[in-house]
C-alpha positions as CSV (number, residue, x, y, z in Angstrom):
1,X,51.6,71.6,-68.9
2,X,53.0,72.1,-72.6
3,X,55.7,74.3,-73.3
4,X,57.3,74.5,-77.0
5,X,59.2,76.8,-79.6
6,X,61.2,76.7,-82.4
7,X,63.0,79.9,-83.9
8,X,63.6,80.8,-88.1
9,X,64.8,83.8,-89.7
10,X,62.9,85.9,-92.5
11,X,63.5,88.5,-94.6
12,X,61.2,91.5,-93.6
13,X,60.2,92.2,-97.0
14,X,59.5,89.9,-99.6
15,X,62.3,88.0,-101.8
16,X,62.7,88.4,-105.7
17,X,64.3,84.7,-106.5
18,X,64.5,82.5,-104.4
19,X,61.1,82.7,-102.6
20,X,60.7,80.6,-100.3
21,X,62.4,80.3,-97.2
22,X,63.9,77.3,-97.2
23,X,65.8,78.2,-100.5
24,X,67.8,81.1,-98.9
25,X,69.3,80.3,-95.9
26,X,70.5,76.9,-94.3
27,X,71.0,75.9,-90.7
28,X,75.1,74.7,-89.6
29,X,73.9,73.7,-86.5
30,X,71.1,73.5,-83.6
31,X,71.7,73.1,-80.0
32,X,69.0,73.2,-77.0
33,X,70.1,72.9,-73.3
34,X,67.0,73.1,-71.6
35,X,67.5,73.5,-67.6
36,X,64.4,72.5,-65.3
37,X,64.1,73.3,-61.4
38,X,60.7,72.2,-60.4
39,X,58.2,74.1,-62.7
40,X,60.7,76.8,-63.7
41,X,62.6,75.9,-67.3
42,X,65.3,78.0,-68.7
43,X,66.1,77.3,-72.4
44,X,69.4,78.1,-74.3
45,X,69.2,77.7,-77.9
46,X,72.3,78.0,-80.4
47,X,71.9,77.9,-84.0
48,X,74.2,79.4,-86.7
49,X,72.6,80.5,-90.1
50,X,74.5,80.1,-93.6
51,X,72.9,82.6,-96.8
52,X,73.5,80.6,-99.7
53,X,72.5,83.3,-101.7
54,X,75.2,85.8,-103.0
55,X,73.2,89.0,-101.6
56,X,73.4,91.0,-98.5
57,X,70.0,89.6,-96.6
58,X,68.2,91.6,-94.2
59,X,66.2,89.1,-91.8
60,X,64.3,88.9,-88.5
61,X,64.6,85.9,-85.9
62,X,61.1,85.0,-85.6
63,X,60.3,82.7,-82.4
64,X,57.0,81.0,-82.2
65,X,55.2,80.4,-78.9
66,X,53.2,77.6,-77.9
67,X,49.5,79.5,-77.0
68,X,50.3,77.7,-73.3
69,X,53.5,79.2,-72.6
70,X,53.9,81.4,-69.7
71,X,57.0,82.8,-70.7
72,X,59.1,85.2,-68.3
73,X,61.8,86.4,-70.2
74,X,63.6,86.8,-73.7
75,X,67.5,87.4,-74.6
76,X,68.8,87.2,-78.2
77,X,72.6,87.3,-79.4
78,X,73.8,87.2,-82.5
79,X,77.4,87.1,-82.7
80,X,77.7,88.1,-79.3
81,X,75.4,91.3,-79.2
82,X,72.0,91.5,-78.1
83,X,69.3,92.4,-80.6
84,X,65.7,94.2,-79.2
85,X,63.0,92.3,-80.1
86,X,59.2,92.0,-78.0
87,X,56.7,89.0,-77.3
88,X,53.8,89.5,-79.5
89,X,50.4,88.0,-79.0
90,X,48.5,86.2,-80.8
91,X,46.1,88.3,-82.7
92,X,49.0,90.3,-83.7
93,X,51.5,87.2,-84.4
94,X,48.8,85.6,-86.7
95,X,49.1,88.6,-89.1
96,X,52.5,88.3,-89.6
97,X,52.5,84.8,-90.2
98,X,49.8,85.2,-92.9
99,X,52.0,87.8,-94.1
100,X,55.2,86.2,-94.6
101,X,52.9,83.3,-96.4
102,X,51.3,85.8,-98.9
103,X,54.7,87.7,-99.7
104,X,56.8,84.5,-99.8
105,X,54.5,82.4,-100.8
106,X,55.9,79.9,-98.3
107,X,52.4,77.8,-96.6
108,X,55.0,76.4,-94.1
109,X,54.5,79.0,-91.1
110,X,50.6,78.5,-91.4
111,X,51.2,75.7,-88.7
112,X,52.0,78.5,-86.5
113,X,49.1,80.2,-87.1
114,X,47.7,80.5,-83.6
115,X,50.4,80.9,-81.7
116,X,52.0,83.7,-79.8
117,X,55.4,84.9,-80.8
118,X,58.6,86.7,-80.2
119,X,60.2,88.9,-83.2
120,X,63.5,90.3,-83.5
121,X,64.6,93.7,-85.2
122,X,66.5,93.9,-88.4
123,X,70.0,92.3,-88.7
124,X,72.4,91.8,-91.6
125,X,73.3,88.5,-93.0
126,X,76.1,88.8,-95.2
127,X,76.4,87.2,-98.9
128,X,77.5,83.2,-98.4
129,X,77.9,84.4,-94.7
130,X,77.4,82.8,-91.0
131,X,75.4,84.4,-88.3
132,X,75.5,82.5,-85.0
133,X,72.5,82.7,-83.0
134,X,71.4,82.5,-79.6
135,X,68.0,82.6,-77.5
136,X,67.4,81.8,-73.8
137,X,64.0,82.2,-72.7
138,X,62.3,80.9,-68.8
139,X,59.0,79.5,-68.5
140,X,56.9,78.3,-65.9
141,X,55.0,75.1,-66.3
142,X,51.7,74.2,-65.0
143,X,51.5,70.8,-63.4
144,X,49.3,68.0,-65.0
145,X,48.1,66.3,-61.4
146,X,51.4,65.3,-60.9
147,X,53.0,65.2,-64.8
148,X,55.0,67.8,-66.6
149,X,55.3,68.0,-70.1
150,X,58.1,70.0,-71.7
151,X,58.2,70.4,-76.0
152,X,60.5,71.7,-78.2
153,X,60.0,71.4,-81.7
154,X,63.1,70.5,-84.0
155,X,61.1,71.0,-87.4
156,X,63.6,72.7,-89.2
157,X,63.7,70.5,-91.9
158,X,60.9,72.9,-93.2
159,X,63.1,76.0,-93.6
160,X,67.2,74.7,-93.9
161,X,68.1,74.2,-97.3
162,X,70.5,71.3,-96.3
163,X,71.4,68.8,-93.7
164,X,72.0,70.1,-90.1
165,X,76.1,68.9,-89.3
166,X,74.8,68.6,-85.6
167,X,71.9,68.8,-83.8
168,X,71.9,68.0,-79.8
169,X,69.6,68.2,-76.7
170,X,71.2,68.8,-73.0
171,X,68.4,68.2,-70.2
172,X,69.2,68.9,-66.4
173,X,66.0,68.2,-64.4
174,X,66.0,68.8,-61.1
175,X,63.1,68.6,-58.6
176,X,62.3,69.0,-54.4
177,X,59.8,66.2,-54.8
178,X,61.1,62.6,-55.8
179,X,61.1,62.0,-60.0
180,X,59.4,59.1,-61.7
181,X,59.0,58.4,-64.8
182,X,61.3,60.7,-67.1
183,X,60.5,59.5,-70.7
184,X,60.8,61.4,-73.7
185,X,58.6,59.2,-76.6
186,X,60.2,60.9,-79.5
187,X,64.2,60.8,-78.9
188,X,66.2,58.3,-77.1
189,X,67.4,60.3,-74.2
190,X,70.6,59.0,-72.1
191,X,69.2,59.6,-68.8
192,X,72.4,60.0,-65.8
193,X,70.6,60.0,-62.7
194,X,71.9,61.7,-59.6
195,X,69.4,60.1,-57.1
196,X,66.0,60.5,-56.6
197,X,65.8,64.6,-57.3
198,X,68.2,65.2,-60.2
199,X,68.5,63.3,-63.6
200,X,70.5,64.8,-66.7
201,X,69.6,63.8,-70.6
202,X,71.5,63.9,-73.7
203,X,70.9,63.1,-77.4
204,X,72.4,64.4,-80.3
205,X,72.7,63.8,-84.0
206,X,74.8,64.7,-86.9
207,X,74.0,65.0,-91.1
208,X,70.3,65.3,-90.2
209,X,67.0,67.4,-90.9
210,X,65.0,66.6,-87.7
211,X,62.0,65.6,-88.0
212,X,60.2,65.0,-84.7
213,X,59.7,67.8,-82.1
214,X,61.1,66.8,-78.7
215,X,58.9,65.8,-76.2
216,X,59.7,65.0,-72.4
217,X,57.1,63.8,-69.9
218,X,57.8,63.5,-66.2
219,X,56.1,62.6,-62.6
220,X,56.4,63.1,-59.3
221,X,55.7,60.4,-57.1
222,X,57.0,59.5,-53.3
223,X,55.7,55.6,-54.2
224,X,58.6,52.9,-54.7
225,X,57.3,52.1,-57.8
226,X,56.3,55.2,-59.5
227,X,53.8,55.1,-63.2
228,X,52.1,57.0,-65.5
229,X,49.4,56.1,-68.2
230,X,48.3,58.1,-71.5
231,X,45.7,57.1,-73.5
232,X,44.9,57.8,-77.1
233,X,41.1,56.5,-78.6
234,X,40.2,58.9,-81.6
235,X,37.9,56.6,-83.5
236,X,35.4,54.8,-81.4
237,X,35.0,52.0,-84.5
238,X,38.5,50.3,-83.2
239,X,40.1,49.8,-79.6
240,X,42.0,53.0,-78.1
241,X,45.7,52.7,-77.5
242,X,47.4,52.9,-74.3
243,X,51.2,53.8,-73.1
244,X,51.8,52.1,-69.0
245,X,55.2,53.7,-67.4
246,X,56.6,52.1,-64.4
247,X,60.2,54.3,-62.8
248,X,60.9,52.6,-59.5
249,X,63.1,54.9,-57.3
250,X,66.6,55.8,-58.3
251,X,68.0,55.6,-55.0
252,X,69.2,52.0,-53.7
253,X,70.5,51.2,-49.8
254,X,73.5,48.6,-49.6
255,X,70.8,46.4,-47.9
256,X,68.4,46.6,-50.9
257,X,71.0,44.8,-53.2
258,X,70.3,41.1,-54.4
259,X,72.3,38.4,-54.3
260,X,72.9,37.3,-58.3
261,X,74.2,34.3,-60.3
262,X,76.3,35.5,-62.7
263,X,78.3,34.4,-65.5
264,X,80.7,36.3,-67.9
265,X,81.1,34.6,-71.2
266,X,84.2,36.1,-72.6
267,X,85.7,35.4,-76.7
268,X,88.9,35.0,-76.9
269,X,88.9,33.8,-80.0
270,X,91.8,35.0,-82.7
271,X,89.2,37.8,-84.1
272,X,89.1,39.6,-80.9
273,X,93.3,40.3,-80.7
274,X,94.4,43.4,-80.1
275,X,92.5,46.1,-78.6
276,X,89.4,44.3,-78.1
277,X,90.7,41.7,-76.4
278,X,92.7,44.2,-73.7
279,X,88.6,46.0,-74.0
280,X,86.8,42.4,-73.5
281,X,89.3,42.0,-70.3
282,X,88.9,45.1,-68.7
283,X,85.1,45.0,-69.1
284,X,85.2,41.6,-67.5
285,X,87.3,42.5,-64.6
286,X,85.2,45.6,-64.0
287,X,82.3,43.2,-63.4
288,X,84.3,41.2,-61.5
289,X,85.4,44.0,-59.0
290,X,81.9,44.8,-58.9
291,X,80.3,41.6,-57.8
292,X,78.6,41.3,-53.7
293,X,80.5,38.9,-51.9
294,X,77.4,37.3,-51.7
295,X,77.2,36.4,-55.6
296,X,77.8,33.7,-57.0
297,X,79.8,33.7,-60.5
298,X,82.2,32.3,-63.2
299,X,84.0,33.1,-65.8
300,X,83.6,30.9,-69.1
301,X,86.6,31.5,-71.6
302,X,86.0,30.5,-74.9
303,X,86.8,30.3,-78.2
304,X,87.5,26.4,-80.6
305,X,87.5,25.1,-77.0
306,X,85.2,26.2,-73.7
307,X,87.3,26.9,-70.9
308,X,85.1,27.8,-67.7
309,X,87.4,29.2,-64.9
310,X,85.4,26.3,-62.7
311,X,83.0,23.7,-63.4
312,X,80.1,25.5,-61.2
313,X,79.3,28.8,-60.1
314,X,81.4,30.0,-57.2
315,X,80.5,32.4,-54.3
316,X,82.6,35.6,-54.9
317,X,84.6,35.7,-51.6
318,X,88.1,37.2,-51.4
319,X,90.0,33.9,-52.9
320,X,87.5,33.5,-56.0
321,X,87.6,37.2,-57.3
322,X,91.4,37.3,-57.3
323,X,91.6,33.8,-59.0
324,X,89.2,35.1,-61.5
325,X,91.3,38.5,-61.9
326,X,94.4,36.7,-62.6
327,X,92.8,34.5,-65.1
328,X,91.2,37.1,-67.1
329,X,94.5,39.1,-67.2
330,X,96.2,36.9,-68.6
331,X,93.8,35.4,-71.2
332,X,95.0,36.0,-75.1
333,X,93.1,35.8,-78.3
334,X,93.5,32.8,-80.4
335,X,91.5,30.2,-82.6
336,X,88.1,29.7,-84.2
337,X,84.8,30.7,-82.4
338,X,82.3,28.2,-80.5
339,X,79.3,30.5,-79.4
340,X,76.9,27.3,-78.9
341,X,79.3,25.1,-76.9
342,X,80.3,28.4,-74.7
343,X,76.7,29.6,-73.7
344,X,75.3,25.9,-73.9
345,X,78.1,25.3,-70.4
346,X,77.0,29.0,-69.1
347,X,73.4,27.6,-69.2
348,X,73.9,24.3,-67.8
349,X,75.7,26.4,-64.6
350,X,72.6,28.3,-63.6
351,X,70.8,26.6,-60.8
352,X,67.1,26.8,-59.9
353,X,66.1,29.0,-57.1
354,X,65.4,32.7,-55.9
355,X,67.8,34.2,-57.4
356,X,68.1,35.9,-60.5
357,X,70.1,34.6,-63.2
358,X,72.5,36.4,-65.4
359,X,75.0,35.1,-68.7
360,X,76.8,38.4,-69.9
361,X,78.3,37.5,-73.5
362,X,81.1,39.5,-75.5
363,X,81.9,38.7,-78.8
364,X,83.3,39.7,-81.7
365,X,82.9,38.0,-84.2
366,X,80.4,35.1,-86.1
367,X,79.7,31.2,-85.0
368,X,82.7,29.3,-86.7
369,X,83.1,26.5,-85.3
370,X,81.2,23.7,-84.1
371,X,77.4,24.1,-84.1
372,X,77.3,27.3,-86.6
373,X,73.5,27.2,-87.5
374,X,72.2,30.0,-86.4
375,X,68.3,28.6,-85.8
376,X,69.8,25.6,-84.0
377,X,72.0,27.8,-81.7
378,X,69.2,29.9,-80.6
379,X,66.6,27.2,-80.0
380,X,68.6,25.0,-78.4
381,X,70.1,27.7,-76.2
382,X,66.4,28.7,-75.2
383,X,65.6,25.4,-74.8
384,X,68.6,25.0,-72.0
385,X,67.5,28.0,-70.8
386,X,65.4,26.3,-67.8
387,X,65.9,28.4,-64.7
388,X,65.2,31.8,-66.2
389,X,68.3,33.0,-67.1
390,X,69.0,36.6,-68.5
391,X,71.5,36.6,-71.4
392,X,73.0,40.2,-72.2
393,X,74.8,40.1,-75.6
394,X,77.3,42.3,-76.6
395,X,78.4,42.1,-80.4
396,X,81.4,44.5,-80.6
397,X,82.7,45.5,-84.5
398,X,81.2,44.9,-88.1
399,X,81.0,41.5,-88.4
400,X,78.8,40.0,-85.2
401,X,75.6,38.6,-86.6
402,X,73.0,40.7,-85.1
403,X,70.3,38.5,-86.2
404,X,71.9,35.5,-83.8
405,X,72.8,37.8,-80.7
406,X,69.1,39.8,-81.4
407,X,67.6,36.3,-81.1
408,X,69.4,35.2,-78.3
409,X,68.6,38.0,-76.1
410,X,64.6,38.2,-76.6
411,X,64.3,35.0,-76.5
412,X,66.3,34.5,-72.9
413,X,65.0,37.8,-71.1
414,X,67.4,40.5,-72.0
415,X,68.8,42.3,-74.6
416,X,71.7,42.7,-77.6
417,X,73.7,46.0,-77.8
418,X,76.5,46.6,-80.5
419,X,79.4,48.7,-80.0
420,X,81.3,49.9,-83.7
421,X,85.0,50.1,-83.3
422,X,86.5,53.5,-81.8
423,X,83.1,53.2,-79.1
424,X,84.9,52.1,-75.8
425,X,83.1,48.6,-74.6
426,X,83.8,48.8,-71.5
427,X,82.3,52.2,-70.6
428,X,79.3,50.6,-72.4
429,X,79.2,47.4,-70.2
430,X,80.1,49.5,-67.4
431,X,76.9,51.4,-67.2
432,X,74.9,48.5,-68.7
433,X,76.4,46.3,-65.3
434,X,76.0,49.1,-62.8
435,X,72.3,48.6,-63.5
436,X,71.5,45.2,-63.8
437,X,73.3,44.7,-60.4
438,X,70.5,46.4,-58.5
439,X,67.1,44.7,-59.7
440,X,63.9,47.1,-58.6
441,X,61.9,43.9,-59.5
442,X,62.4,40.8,-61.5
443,X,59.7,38.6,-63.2
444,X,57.6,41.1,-63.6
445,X,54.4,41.3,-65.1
446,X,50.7,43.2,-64.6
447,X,46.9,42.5,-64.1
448,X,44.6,45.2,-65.4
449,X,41.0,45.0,-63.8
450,X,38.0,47.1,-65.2
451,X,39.2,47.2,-68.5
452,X,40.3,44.8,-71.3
453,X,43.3,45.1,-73.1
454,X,44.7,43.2,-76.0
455,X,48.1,43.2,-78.1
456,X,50.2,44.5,-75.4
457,X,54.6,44.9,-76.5
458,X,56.4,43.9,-74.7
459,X,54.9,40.4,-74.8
460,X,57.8,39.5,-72.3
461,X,57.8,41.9,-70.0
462,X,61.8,42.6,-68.9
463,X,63.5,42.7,-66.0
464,X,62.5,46.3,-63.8
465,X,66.0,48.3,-62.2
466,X,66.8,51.2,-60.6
467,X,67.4,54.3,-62.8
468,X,65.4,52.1,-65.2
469,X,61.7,51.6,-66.6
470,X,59.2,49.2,-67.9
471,X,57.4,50.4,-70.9
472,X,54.1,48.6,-71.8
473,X,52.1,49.5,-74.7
474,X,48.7,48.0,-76.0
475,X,45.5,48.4,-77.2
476,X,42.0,48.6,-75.1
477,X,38.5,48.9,-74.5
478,X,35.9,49.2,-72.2
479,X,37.1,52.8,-70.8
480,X,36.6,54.0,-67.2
481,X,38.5,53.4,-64.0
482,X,40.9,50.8,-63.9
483,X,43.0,49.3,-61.1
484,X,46.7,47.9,-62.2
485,X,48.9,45.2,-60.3
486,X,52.2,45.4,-61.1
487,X,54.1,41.8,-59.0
488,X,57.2,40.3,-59.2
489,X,60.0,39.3,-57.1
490,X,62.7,40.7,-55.2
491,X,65.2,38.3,-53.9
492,X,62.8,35.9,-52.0
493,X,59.9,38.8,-51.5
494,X,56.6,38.8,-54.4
495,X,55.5,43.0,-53.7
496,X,53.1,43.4,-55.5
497,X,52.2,47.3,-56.2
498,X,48.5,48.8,-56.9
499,X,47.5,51.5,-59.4
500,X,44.4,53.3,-59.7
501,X,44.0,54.6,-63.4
502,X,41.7,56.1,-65.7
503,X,41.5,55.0,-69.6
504,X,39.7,57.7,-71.0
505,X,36.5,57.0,-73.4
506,X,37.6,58.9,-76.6
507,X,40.7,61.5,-76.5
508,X,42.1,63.0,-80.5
509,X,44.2,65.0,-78.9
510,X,46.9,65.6,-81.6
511,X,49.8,65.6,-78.7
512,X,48.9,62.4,-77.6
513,X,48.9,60.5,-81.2
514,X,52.5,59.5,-80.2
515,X,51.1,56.9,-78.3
516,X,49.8,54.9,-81.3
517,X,52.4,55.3,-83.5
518,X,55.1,54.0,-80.3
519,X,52.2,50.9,-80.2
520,X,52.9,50.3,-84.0
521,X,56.6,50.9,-83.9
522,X,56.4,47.8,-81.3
523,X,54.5,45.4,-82.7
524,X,56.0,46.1,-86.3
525,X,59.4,45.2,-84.1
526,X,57.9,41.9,-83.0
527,X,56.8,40.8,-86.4
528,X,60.7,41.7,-87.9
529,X,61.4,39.4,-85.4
530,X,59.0,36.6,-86.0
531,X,60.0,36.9,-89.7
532,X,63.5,36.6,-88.6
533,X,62.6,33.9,-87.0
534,X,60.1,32.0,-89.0
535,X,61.0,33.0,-92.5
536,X,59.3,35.6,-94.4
537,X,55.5,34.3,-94.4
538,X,53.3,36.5,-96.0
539,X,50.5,37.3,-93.1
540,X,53.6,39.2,-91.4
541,X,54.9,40.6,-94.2
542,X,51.5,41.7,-95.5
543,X,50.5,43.1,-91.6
544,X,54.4,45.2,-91.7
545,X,53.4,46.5,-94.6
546,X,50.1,48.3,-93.3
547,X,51.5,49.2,-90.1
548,X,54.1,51.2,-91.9
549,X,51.8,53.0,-94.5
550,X,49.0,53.4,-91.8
551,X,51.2,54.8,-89.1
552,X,53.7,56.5,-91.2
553,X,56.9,54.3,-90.4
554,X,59.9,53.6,-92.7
């Protein structure tokens, strides 16, 4: 099910100079709170208009409506009174949109052309003046088998004369049936699960025109591991695309969680004095605190000099965690910086076995000392990197070289993340740790049968946790019924967990085109990074360059 609008005021009768609409008006701001319970969605939209003409403007709040939207209700306020307006369908809708074209001269509302919509009466906005808006509308949404689709296009870019200062989606989903799978492919949602039946989303922007609509996808599923597949094939000459989802469930028992080696590489270097360093020690005894008995960790100091708490991993009992504590609080910032050396003696502590492995790196600042070379640090850290060791970098201010802690995170399992000065690190690690303690399944990787598929992203596929997902994307052929394996391991246990899916023959829908584009925007990622890697060699420069213009990526 498909649900989507997007509201702009016009002037009822046509404008002398300026004509079109996006010369008349501009937008201050745009805010959505959509609220989902089950198949029932209430949505709250607040948007303030600016004239930036020097006339009194008479205008309507036009609303379009997707031609699948079973909508219930309407209420508009502007400025805290609520203005009469009606749903209109299509046939009728359609003439006023080709109306507003011909008298504005405006081609921009012919995408709506189509579509139901809902149409205010007259109301004033004053010379250079400011009318706040606000619409909230319910819908219900028909199931997909068991996927939901909510959309919400943001295209106001088409209509605002300048930049939007903010611009800011609010989700609260909440369902009787377990969720899997919440993924929105256009924004990068911060999902705050509350269990299995309620998960809340937030992104937001500022100084923008928006240009993609919002789209969120969710499923229902009582299965462990939960997934969902869309395929896109418009042009039978190449292979189709295809988009694999795997959500395993949110909720975790005390029993479920694994025993972990873990060890905390912390720069205490001179760069990172002041409040980073009293950040960087209250991250680390966070993770500290939060460590099973049953783990086994240390804590490698480090900045001319590498200064392990212990000379091996440690099992986290009562004595171990309070020594560590002590150690961390009183750790101060001083001398150059020895990345290699420090994560070279974090990689030499990770033993073989079961479990998983994890180095957790803070730093501030660039390799100054010792091996600085930022090739030989990363290939020789991979190359230590025997036992399958996740390393987690985070850079914190301006001057961490992203390209070193990018490189030493794909190439060891995990991941870099940067935190800019004012963002608190140890909020940031703090959520990051709260997952990564709780692996659904680590290892992981997939067998498709029935179909072959080619030129899959991730070509590593990472580490699978709770409140988490794995996102696969790829190319294929050969549609029809598929079956997909999805193994890996959980402590000592290798579940393995079957799929039945179907990769369709030849599907142009427009709503699914997504799907390629998120396949380019992946491999174009992998190339940046074998260029990074390997120099700029003109086959990947070459290939970038007709992703981009193909696709339509910058």
């Amino acid at each position: 099910s498909i649900a989507r609008a997007d509201g702009v005021i016009v002037p009822p009768h046509p404008l002398p100079e300026p004509a079109r609409l996006g010369e008349f008006y501009s937008v201050k701001y745009h805010r959505v709170s959509v609220d989902i319970q089950d198949q029932m969605v209430t949505t709250t939209v607040d948007q303030a208009f600016i004239n930036e003409t020097d006339r009194l403007m008479e205008v309507q709040y036009l609303f379009p409506l997707h031609r699948h939207a079973q909508v219930e209700k309407f209420s508009l306020i502007v400025d805290g009174e609520e203005i009469a307006g009606r749903v209109l369908p299509r046939d009728e809708a359609r003439k006023i949109y080709e109306e507003i074209v011909r008298s504005q001269r405006d081609p921009a509302l012919l995408e709506y052309v189509g579509q139901g919509m809902f149409r205010t009466n007259v109301f004033p906005l004053p010379p250079r003046g400011e009318r706040a808006v606000k619409l909230v509308y319910s819908e219900l949404l028909q199931p997909d088998g068991n996927r939901f689709e909510y959309h919400y296009p943001l295209n106001t870019e088409k209509f605002s004369k300048k930049v939007l200062e903010e611009v800011r989606i609010d989700v609260k989903l909440n369902s009787r049936e377990p969720l899997k799978t919440v993924y929105s492919p256009t924004h990068e949602l911060n999902l705050d699960w509350k269990g299995d039946l309620s998960v809340k989303g937030h992104w937001s922007d500022e100084n923008v025109k928006p240009a993609n609509d919002f789209r969120l996808f969710w499923t229902l599923s009582k299965n462990r591991v939960g997934t969902t597949l869309f395929t896109y094939w418009p042009d039978k000459s190449e292979d189709g695309y295809f988009l694999f989802l795997a959500s395993p469930q949110v909720r975790v028992s005390t029993g479920e969680i694994i025993d972990k080696n873990v060890a905390l590489v912390l720069d205490v270097s001179g760069s990172m004095n002041g409040e980073k360093i009293e950040q960087a020690k209250n991250t680390a005894m966070f993770i500290t605190r939060s460590l099973s008995p049953r783990d086994n960790f240390n804590v490698i100091f480090y900045n001319s000099v590498v200064d392990p708490l212990w000379d091996e991993l440690r099992r986290c009992d009562g004595s171990a965690r309070r020594e560590a504590m002590a150690k961390i609080g009183s750790a101060e910032a001083r001398g150059s910086t020895d990345i290699h050396a420090a994560l070279m003696t974090a990689m030499k502590q990770m033993p073989a076995g079961n479990r998983p492995n994890y180095i957790i790196f803070l730093t501030d600042g660039l390799p100054t000392s010792g091996i600085t070379e930022i090739n030989r640090i990363a290939s020789e850290i991979e190359e230590a990197n025997v036992y399958n060791t996740r390393l987690f970098a985070f850079g914190v201010g301006y001057d961490v070289n992203a390209v070193l802690l990018d490189r030493l995170g794909s190439d060891n399992h995990g991941v870099a993340e940067y935190v800019p000065p004012g963002e608190d690190i140890e909020a940031k690690v703090s959520s990051f740790y709260t997952k990564i303690q709780n692996p659904a399944l680590t290892d992981p990787h997939i067998n498709f049968e029935g179909v072959r598929i080619r030129d899959t992203y991730p070509r590593t596929l990472p580490d699978l946790f709770y409140g988490g997902q794995l996102v696969l994307v790829g190319r294929y052929r050969d549609a029809g019924k598929s079956t997909a394996t999805l193994l890996g391991k959980v402590g000592d246990e290798k579940p393995e967990y079957t799929y039945d899916l179907f990769f369709a023959e030849k599907t142009d829908r427009e709503e699914l085109a997504f799907v390629a584009r998120l396949w380019a925007q992946k491999k174009i990622g992998w190339l940046i990074e074998q260029i990074r890697m390997h120099g700029e060699q003109k086959e990947y420069m070459d290939e970038v360059v007709a992703l981009s213009t193909r696709y339509g990526i910058m």
